[in-house]
C-alpha distance (Angstrom), angle and dihedral (degrees) to the residues before:
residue distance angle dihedral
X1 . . .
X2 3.67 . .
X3 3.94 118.9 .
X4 3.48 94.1 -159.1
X5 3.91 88.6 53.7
X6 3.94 87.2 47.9
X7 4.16 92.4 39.9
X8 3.84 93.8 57.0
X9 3.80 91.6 37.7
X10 3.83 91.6 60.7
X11 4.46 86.5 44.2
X12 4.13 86.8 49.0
X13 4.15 88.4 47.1
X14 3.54 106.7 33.2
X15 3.05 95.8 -136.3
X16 3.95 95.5 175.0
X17 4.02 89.5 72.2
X18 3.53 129.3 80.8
X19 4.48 92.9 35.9
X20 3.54 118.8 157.3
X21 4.18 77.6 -178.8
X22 3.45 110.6 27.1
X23 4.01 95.8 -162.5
X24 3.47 88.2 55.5
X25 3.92 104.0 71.2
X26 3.77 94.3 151.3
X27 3.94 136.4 53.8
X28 3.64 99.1 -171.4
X29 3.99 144.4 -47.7
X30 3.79 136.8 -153.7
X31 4.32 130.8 -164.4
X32 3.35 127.1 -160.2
X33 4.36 122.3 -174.5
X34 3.07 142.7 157.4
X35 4.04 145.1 -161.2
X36 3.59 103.0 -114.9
X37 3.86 100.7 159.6
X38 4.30 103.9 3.0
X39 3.75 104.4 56.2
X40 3.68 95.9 179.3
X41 3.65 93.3 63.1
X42 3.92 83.6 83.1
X43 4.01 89.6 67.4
X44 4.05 83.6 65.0
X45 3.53 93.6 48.3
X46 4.00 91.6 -111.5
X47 3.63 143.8 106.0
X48 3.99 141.5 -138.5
X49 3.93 88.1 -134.0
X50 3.55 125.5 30.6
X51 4.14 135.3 168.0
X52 3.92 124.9 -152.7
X53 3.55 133.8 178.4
X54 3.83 125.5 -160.8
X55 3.60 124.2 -155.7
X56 3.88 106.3 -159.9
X57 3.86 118.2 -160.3
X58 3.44 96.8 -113.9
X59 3.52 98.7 59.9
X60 3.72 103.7 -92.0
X61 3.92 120.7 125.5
X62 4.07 122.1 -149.7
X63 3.71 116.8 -169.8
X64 3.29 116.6 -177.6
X65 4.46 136.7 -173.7
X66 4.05 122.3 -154.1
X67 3.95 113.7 -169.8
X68 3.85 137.5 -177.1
X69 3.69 98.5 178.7
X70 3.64 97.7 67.3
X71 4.00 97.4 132.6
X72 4.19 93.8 -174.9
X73 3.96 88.8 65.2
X74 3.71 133.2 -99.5
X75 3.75 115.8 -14.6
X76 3.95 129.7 172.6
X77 3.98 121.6 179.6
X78 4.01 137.7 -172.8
X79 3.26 127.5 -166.5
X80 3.92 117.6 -166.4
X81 3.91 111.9 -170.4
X82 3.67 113.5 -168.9
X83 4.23 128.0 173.7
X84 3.65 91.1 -88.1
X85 3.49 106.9 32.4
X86 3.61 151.1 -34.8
X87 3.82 139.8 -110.5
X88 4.03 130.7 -156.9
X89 3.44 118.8 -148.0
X90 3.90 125.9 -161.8
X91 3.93 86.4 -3.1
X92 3.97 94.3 156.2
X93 4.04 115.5 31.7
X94 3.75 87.4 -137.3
X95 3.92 104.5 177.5
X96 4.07 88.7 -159.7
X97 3.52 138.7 -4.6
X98 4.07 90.0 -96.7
X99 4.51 117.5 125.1
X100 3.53 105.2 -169.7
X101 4.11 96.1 -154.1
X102 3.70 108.5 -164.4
X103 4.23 146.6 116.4
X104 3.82 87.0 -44.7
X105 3.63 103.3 52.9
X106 3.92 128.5 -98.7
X107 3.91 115.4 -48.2
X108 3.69 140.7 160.2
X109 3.68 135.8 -143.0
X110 4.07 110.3 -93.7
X111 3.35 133.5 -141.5
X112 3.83 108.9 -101.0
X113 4.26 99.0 -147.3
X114 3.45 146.4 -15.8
X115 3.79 89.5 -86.6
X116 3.55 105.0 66.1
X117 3.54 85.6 40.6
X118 3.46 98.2 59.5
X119 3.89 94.0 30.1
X120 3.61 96.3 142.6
X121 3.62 96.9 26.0
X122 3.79 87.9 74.1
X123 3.63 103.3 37.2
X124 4.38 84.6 56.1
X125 3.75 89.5 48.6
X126 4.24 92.4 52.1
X127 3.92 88.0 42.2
X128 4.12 90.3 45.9
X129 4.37 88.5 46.0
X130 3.79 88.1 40.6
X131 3.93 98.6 47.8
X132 4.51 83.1 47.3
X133 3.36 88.2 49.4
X134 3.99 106.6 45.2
X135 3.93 86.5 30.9
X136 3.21 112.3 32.2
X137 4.02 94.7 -123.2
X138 3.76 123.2 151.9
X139 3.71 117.1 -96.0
X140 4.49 116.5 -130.4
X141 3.73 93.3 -134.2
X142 3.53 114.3 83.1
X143 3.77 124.6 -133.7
X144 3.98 90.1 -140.3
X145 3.70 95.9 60.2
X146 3.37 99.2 48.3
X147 3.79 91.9 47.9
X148 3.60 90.2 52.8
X149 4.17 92.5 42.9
X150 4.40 81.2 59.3
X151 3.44 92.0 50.0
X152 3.59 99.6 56.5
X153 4.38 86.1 40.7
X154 3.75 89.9 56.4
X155 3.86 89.7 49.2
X156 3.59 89.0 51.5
X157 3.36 99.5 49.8
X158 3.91 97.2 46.0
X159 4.07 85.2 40.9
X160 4.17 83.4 55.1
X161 4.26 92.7 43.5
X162 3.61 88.4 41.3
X163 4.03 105.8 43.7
X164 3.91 95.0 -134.6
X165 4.11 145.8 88.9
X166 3.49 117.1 -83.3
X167 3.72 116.8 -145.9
X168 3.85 133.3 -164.6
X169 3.48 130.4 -133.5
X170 3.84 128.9 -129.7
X171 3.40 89.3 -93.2
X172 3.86 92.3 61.0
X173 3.75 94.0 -105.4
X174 3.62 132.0 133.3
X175 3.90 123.8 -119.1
X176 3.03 103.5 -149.3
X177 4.15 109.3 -176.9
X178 3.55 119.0 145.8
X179 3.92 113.5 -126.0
X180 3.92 123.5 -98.0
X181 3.92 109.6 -104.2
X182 4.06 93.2 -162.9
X183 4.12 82.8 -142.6
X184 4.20 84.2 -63.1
């Protein structure tokens, strides 16, 4: 699944707060996919559209969708549901504010990939890593939560090759053991 899907899914829920066990952030998650249009992604084990859901320990749920078969460009959505309300960020990968209303319908110009997208997202991060390097500055992103976003992708993908739950221990660790078939 993607970590960077899962990474700012654990910022938007805060899932660090509310810990009886703080190493254990995560009670279990399970990923389902499929190959709907590339077939031979199934000799790798992987999929061009897979589902996961994340049950954090202190209560919060994450579910998450990767695709490769989006036709219309690169697209990436969140949706944050809260007791009141809920919000949906980047829910249309709108390259500008342009509708082209004609004989087909009403459409906009999409972004064509993550990188122009994220444009300047990427040039800040290599100018942030460069400026630690060369100057020994402190970087914002924290090793911890990225650690802890791969832990829950690894779980996801053996919970996807391995059709079952994954569930962490209290040490916040994923055991991963594939279930007994009994020759079924």
């Amino acid at each position: 699944m993607g970590v960077h899907d899962i990474d700012i899914g654990r910022f938007y829920l805060g899932v660090k707060s509310g810990l009886s066990n703080p190493k254990k952030q995560v009670n279990r998650v399970i990923a389902f996919g499929q190959q709907a249009v590339y077939a031979d992604l199934a000799k790798y084990g992987d999929c061009d559209n897979g589902w996961g859901i994340v049950e954090f320990a202190n209560g919060k749920i994450l579910t998450t969708h990767v695709g490769r078969t989006l036709k219309n460009g690169f697209e990436g959505t969140a949706r944050i549901c809260g007791t009141k309300s809920h919000a949906i960020v980047s829910g249309n990968s709108n390259a500008d504010r342009v509708e082209i209303r004609d004989e087909h319908g009403v459409r906009t110009n999409t972004t064509p990939d993550a990188f122009a997208l994220y444009d300047k997202s990427f040039l800040n991060d290599l100018s942030e890593f460069a400026t630690a390097v060369l100057d020994d500055k402190q970087l914002t992103c924290n090793p911890e939560d990225a650690y802890e976003a791969a832990k829950i992708a690894t779980a996801l993908q053996f919970s996807f090759r391995n059709r079952c739950p994954v569930y962490f221990d209290e040490d916040g660790m994923p055991i991963m053991e594939a279930p007994q078939t009994n020759g079924h």
